[in-house]
C-alpha atoms as a printed R data frame, in Angstrom:
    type eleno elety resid chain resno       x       y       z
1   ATOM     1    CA   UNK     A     1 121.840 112.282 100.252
2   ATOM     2    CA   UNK     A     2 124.269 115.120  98.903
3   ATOM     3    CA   UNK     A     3 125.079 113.475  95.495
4   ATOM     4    CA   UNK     A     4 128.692 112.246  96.267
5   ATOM     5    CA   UNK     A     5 127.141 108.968  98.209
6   ATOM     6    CA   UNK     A     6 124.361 106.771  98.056
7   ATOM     7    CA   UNK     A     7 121.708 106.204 100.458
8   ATOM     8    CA   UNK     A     8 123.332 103.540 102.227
9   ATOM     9    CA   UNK     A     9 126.565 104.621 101.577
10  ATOM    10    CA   UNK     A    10 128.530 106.945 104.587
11  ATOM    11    CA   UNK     A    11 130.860 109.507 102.972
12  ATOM    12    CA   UNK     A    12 134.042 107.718 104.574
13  ATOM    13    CA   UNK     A    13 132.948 104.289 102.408
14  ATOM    14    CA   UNK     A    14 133.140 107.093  99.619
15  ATOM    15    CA   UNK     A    15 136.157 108.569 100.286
16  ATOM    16    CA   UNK     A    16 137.590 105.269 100.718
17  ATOM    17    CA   UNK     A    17 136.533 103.924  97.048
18  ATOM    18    CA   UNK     A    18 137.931 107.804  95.467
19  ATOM    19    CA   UNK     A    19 141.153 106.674  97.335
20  ATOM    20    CA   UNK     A    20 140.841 103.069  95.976
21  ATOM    21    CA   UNK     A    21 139.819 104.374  92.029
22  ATOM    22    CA   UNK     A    22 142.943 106.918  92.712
23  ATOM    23    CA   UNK     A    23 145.370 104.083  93.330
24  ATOM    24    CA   UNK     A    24 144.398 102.278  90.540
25  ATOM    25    CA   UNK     A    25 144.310 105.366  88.373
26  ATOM    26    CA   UNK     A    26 147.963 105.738  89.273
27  ATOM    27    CA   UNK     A    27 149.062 102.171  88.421
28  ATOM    28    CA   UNK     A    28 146.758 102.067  84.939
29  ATOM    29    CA   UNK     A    29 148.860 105.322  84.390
30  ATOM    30    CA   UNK     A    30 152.023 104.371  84.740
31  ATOM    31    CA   UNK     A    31 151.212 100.915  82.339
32  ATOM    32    CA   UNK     A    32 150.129 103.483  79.874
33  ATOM    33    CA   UNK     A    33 153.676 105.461  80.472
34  ATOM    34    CA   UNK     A    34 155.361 102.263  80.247
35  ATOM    35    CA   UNK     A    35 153.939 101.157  77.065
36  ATOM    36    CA   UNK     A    36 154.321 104.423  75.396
37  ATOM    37    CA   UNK     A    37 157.853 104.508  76.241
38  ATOM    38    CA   UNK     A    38 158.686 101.372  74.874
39  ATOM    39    CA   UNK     A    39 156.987 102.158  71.312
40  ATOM    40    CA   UNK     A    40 159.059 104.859  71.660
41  ATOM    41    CA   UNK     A    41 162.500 103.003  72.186
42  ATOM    42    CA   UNK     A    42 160.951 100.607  69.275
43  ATOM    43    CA   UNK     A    43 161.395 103.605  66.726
44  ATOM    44    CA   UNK     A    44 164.628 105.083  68.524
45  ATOM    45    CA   UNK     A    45 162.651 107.660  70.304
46  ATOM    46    CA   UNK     A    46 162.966 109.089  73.852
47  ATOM    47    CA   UNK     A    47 159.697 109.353  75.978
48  ATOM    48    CA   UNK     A    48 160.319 113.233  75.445
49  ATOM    49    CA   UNK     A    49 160.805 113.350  71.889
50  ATOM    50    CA   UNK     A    50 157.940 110.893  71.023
51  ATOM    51    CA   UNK     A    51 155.732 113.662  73.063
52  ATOM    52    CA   UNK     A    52 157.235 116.515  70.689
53  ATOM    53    CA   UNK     A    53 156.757 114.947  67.333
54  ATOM    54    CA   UNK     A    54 153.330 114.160  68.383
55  ATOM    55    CA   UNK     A    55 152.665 117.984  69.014
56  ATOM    56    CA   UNK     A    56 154.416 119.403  66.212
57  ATOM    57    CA   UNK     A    57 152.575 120.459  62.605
58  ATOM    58    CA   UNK     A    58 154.859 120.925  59.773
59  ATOM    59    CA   UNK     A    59 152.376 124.287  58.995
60  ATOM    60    CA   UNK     A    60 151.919 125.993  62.345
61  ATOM    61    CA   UNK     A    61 154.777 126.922  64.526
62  ATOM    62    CA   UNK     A    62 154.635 126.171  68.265
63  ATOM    63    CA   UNK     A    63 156.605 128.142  70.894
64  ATOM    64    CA   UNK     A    64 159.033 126.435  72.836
65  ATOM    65    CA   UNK     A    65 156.958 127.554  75.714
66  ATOM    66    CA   UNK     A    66 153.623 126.515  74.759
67  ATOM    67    CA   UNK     A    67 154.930 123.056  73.573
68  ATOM    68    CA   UNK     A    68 156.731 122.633  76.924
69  ATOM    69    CA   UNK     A    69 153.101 123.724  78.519
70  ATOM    70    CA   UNK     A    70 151.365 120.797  76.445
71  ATOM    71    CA   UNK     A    71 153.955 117.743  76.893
72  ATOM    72    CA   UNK     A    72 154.393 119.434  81.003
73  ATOM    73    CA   UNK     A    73 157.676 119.674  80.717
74  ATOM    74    CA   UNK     A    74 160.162 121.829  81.998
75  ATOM    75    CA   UNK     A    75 161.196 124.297  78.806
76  ATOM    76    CA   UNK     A    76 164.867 124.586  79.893
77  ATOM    77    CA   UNK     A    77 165.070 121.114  79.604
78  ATOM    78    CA   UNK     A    78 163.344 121.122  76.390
79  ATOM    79    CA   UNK     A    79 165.888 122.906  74.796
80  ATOM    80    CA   UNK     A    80 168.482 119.840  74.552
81  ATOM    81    CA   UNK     A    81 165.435 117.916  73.048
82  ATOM    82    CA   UNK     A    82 164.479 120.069  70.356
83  ATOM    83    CA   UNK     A    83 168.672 120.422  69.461
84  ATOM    84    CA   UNK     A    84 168.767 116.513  69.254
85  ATOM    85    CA   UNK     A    85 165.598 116.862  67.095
86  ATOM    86    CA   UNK     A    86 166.592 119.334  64.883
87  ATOM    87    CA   UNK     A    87 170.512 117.819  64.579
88  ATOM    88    CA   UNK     A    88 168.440 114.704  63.364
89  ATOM    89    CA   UNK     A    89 166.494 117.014  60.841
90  ATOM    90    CA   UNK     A    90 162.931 116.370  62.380
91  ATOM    91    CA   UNK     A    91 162.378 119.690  63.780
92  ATOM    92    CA   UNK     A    92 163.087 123.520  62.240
93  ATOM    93    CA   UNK     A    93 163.416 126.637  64.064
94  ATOM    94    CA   UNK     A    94 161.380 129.706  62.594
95  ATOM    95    CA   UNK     A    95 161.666 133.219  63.558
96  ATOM    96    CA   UNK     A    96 158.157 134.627  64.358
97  ATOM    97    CA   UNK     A    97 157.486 137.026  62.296
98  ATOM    98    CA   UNK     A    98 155.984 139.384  65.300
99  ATOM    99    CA   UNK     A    99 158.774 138.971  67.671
100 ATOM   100    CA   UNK     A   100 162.268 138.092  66.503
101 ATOM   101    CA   UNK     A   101 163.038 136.858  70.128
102 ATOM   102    CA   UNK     A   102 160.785 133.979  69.846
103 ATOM   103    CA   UNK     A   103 161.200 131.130  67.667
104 ATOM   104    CA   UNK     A   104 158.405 128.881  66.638
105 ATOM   105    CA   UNK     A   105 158.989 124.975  66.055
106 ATOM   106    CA   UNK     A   106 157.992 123.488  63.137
107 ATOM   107    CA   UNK     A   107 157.729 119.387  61.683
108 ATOM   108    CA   UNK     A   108 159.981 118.780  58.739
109 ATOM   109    CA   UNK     A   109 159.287 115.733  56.477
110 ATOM   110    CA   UNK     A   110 161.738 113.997  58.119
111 ATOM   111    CA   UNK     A   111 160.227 114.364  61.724
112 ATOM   112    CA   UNK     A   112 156.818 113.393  60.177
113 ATOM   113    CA   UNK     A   113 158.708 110.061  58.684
114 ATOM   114    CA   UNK     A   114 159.888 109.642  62.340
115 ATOM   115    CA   UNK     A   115 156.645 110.589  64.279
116 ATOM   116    CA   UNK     A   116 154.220 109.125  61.358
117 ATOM   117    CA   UNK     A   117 155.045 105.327  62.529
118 ATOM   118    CA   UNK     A   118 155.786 105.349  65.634
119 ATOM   119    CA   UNK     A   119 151.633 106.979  65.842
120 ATOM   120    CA   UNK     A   120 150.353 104.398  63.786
121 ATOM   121    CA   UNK     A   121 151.734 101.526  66.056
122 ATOM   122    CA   UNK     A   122 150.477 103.578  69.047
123 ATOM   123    CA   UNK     A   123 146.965 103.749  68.394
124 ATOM   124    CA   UNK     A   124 146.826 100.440  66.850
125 ATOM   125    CA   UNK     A   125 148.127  98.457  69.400
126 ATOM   126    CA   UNK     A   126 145.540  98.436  72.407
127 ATOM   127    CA   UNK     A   127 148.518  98.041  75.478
128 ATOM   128    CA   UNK     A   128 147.783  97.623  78.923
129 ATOM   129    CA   UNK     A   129 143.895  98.188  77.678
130 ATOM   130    CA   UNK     A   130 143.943  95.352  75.284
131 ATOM   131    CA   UNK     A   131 142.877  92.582  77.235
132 ATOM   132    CA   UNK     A   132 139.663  94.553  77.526
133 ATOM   133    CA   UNK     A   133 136.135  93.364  76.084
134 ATOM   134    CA   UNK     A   134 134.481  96.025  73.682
135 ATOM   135    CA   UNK     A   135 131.945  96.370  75.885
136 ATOM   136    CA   UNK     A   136 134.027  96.786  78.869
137 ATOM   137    CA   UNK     A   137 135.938  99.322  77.244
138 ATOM   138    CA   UNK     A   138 132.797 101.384  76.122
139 ATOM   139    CA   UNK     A   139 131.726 101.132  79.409
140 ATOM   140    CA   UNK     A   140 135.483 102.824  80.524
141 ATOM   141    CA   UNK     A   141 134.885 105.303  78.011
142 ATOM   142    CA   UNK     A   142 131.453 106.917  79.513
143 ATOM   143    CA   UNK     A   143 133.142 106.521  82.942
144 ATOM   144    CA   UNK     A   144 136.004 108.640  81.889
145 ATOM   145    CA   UNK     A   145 133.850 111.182  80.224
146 ATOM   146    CA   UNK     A   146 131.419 111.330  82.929
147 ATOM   147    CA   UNK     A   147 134.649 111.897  85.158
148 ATOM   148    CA   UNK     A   148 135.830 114.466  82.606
149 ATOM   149    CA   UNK     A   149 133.047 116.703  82.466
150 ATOM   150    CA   UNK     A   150 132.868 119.999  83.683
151 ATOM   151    CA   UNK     A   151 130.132 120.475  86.175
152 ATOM   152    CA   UNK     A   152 128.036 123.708  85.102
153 ATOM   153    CA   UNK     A   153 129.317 126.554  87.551
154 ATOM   154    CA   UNK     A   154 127.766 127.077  90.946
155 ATOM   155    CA   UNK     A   155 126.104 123.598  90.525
156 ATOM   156    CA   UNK     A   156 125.489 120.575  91.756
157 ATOM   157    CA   UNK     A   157 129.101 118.824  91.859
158 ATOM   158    CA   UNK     A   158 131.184 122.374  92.263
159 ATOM   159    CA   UNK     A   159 135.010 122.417  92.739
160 ATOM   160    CA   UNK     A   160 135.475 119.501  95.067
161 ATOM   161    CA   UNK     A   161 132.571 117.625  94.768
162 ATOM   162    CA   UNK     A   162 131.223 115.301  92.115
163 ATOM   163    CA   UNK     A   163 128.569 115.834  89.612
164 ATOM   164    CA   UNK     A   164 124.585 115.151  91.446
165 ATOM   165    CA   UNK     A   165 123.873 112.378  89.584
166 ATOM   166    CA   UNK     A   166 119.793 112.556  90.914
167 ATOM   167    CA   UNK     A   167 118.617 113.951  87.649
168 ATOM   168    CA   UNK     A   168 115.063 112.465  86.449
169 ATOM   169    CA   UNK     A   169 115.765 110.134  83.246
170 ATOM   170    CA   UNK     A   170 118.574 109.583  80.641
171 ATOM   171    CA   UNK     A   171 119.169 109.671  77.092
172 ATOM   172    CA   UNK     A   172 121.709 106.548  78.063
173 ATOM   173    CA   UNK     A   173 119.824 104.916  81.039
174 ATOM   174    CA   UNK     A   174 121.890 106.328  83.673
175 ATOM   175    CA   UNK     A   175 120.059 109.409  85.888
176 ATOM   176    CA   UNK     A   176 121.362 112.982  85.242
177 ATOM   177    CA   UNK     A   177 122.525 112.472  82.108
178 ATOM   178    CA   UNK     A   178 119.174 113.493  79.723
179 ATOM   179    CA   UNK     A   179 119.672 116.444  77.010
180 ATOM   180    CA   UNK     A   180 124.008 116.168  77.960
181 ATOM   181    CA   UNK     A   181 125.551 116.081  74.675
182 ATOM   182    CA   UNK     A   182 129.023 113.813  74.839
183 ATOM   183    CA   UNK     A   183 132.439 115.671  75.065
184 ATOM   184    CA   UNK     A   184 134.929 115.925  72.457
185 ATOM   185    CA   UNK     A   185 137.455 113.460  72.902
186 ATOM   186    CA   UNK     A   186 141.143 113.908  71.635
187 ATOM   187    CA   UNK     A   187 142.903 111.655  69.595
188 ATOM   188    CA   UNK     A   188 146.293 111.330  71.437
Protein backbone atom coordinates (compact mmCIF):
# COMPACT_ATOMS: atom_id res chain seq x y z
CA UNK A 1 0.00 0.00 0.00
CA UNK A 2 1.60 3.49 -1.02
CA UNK A 3 -1.03 5.74 0.71
CA UNK A 4 -2.98 6.93 -2.44
CA UNK A 5 -5.07 3.39 -2.46
CA UNK A 6 -6.37 0.98 -0.20
CA UNK A 7 -5.53 -2.53 0.19
CA UNK A 8 -7.99 -3.79 -2.09
CA UNK A 9 -8.06 -0.96 -4.11
CA UNK A 10 -5.68 -0.99 -7.67
CA UNK A 11 -4.38 2.52 -8.42
CA UNK A 12 -6.51 2.65 -11.79
CA UNK A 13 -9.93 2.20 -9.40
CA UNK A 14 -8.12 5.33 -7.79
CA UNK A 15 -7.42 7.25 -10.54
CA UNK A 16 -10.76 6.57 -11.77
CA UNK A 17 -12.66 7.98 -8.48
CA UNK A 18 -9.87 11.41 -8.62
CA UNK A 19 -11.33 11.63 -12.22
CA UNK A 20 -14.93 11.02 -10.94
CA UNK A 21 -14.46 13.66 -7.60
CA UNK A 22 -12.80 16.04 -10.48
CA UNK A 23 -15.94 16.00 -12.59
CA UNK A 24 -18.06 16.68 -9.94
CA UNK A 25 -15.74 19.31 -8.55
CA UNK A 26 -16.19 21.04 -11.88
CA UNK A 27 -20.01 20.95 -11.99
CA UNK A 28 -20.37 21.95 -7.95
CA UNK A 29 -18.08 24.84 -9.28
CA UNK A 30 -19.76 26.15 -11.83
CA UNK A 31 -23.35 26.03 -9.49
CA UNK A 32 -21.31 28.07 -7.14
CA UNK A 33 -20.32 30.55 -10.26
CA UNK A 34 -23.80 30.52 -11.24
CA UNK A 35 -25.25 31.46 -8.02
CA UNK A 36 -22.77 34.10 -7.31
CA UNK A 37 -23.46 35.68 -10.51
CA UNK A 38 -26.94 35.95 -10.10
CA UNK A 39 -26.67 37.71 -6.49
CA UNK A 40 -24.66 39.75 -8.37
CA UNK A 41 -27.20 40.76 -11.21
CA UNK A 42 -29.73 40.95 -8.02
CA UNK A 43 -27.74 44.14 -6.77
CA UNK A 44 -26.82 45.40 -10.43
CA UNK A 45 -23.42 43.94 -10.25
CA UNK A 46 -21.27 42.19 -12.90
CA UNK A 47 -19.56 38.82 -11.89
CA UNK A 48 -16.28 41.04 -12.15
CA UNK A 49 -17.23 43.86 -10.14
CA UNK A 50 -18.93 41.80 -7.34
CA UNK A 51 -15.22 40.08 -7.16
CA UNK A 52 -13.62 43.74 -6.81
CA UNK A 53 -15.81 45.20 -4.15
CA UNK A 54 -15.30 42.09 -2.27
CA UNK A 55 -11.42 42.69 -2.34
CA UNK A 56 -11.32 46.25 -1.83
CA UNK A 57 -10.77 48.05 1.90
CA UNK A 58 -11.70 51.60 2.07
CA UNK A 59 -8.10 51.91 4.31
CA UNK A 60 -5.53 49.94 2.35
CA UNK A 61 -4.91 50.50 -1.27
CA UNK A 62 -4.59 47.51 -3.62
CA UNK A 63 -2.64 47.61 -6.92
CA UNK A 64 -4.39 47.08 -9.95
CA UNK A 65 -2.03 44.24 -10.37
CA UNK A 66 -2.31 42.49 -7.21
CA UNK A 67 -6.18 42.80 -7.26
CA UNK A 68 -6.21 41.39 -10.82
CA UNK A 69 -3.77 38.49 -9.22
CA UNK A 70 -6.53 37.77 -6.44
CA UNK A 71 -9.96 37.88 -8.55
CA UNK A 72 -7.46 35.91 -11.68
CA UNK A 73 -8.23 38.19 -13.94
CA UNK A 74 -6.59 39.62 -16.73
CA UNK A 75 -5.43 43.41 -15.46
CA UNK A 76 -5.90 44.99 -18.93
CA UNK A 77 -9.25 44.00 -18.76
CA UNK A 78 -9.59 45.20 -15.33
CA UNK A 79 -9.06 48.53 -16.23
CA UNK A 80 -12.68 49.12 -17.88
CA UNK A 81 -14.00 47.59 -14.54
CA UNK A 82 -12.44 49.71 -12.11
CA UNK A 83 -13.52 53.01 -14.65
CA UNK A 84 -17.21 51.73 -14.44
CA UNK A 85 -16.56 51.45 -10.65
CA UNK A 86 -15.13 54.54 -10.01
CA UNK A 87 -17.70 56.55 -12.67
CA UNK A 88 -20.32 54.97 -10.20
CA UNK A 89 -18.29 56.42 -7.15
CA UNK A 90 -17.49 52.94 -5.50
CA UNK A 91 -13.91 52.89 -6.15
CA UNK A 92 -10.96 55.85 -5.80
CA UNK A 93 -7.70 55.95 -7.38
CA UNK A 94 -4.68 56.91 -5.00
CA UNK A 95 -1.26 57.74 -5.99
CA UNK A 96 1.23 55.58 -3.96
CA UNK A 97 3.10 57.53 -2.18
CA UNK A 98 6.48 55.41 -3.15
CA UNK A 99 5.93 55.29 -6.80
CA UNK A 100 3.84 57.89 -8.59
CA UNK A 101 3.43 55.35 -11.53
CA UNK A 102 1.32 53.09 -9.55
CA UNK A 103 -1.99 53.79 -8.30
CA UNK A 104 -3.56 51.96 -5.45
CA UNK A 105 -7.49 51.24 -5.35
CA UNK A 106 -9.34 52.12 -2.60
CA UNK A 107 -13.43 51.42 -1.28
CA UNK A 108 -15.39 54.61 -0.97
CA UNK A 109 -18.60 54.62 1.17
CA UNK A 110 -20.46 54.30 -1.68
CA UNK A 111 -18.77 51.00 -2.98
CA UNK A 112 -19.11 49.65 0.63
CA UNK A 113 -23.11 50.58 0.34
CA UNK A 114 -22.88 48.58 -2.96
CA UNK A 115 -20.59 45.61 -1.87
CA UNK A 116 -22.03 45.63 1.94
CA UNK A 117 -25.47 43.87 0.69
CA UNK A 118 -24.85 42.16 -1.93
CA UNK A 119 -22.13 40.11 0.96
CA UNK A 120 -24.69 39.80 3.38
CA UNK A 121 -27.14 37.96 0.95
CA UNK A 122 -24.12 35.88 -0.19
CA UNK A 123 -23.15 34.28 2.86
CA UNK A 124 -26.57 34.02 4.11
CA UNK A 125 -28.11 32.27 1.52
CA UNK A 126 -26.63 28.59 1.44
CA UNK A 127 -27.03 28.10 -2.81
CA UNK A 128 -26.32 25.09 -4.54
CA UNK A 129 -25.03 23.82 -0.83
CA UNK A 130 -28.29 24.45 0.83
CA UNK A 131 -30.05 21.39 0.43
CA UNK A 132 -27.25 19.98 2.55
CA UNK A 133 -27.74 18.40 6.19
CA UNK A 134 -25.44 20.08 8.92
CA UNK A 135 -23.84 17.14 9.33
CA UNK A 136 -23.27 16.47 5.77
CA UNK A 137 -21.88 19.72 5.33
CA UNK A 138 -19.38 19.39 8.34
CA UNK A 139 -18.47 16.34 6.96
CA UNK A 140 -17.66 18.48 3.35
CA UNK A 141 -15.85 20.82 5.38
CA UNK A 142 -13.01 18.30 6.87
CA UNK A 143 -12.96 16.77 3.34
CA UNK A 144 -12.08 20.05 1.83
CA UNK A 145 -9.55 20.87 4.45
CA UNK A 146 -8.04 17.56 4.45
CA UNK A 147 -7.84 18.17 0.54
CA UNK A 148 -6.45 21.65 1.26
CA UNK A 149 -3.64 20.91 3.34
CA UNK A 150 -0.23 21.19 2.54
CA UNK A 151 1.62 17.97 2.90
CA UNK A 152 4.91 18.68 5.05
CA UNK A 153 7.82 18.82 2.35
CA UNK A 154 9.62 15.70 1.23
CA UNK A 155 6.76 13.67 2.88
CA UNK A 156 4.45 11.29 2.63
CA UNK A 157 1.85 12.75 -0.06
CA UNK A 158 4.66 15.07 -2.02
CA UNK A 159 3.75 17.08 -5.18
CA UNK A 160 1.53 14.63 -6.97
CA UNK A 161 0.52 12.37 -4.54
CA UNK A 162 -1.93 12.52 -1.68
CA UNK A 163 -1.35 12.86 1.95
CA UNK A 164 -0.39 8.91 3.72
CA UNK A 165 -3.24 8.73 5.59
CA UNK A 166 -1.59 5.39 7.74
CA UNK A 167 -0.82 7.49 10.74
CA UNK A 168 -1.51 5.61 14.24
CA UNK A 169 -4.69 7.39 15.94
CA UNK A 170 -6.66 10.71 15.61
CA UNK A 171 -7.67 13.58 17.53
CA UNK A 172 -11.01 13.26 15.11
CA UNK A 173 -11.22 9.42 14.59
CA UNK A 174 -9.81 9.36 11.24
CA UNK A 175 -5.88 7.87 11.01
CA UNK A 176 -3.11 10.47 10.33
CA UNK A 177 -4.71 13.17 11.58
CA UNK A 178 -3.45 13.19 15.62
CA UNK A 179 -1.56 16.51 16.95
CA UNK A 180 -2.78 18.37 13.10
CA UNK A 181 -4.14 21.57 14.14
CA UNK A 182 -7.17 22.70 11.53
CA UNK A 183 -6.35 25.32 8.77
CA UNK A 184 -7.48 28.75 8.64
CA UNK A 185 -10.35 29.04 6.56
CA UNK A 186 -11.29 32.33 4.64
CA UNK A 187 -14.40 33.97 4.78
CA UNK A 188 -15.17 34.61 1.04
Amino acid sequence: MDGRTGASEAPSDHLQLVQQVVGLWVQMQARLQAHFTALAAEHSLSTVQAKVLLQLDPVQPVTMRALADRIQYDPSNLTGVIDRLEALGAVRRQPDPNDRRVRGLLLTAAGARMRDPFWQQLVNDAGPLGHLRVSELQQLRAILQSAIAEPAPGGPGGPGQPPDRRGAGADDGRPGRAGRQPPITQGT
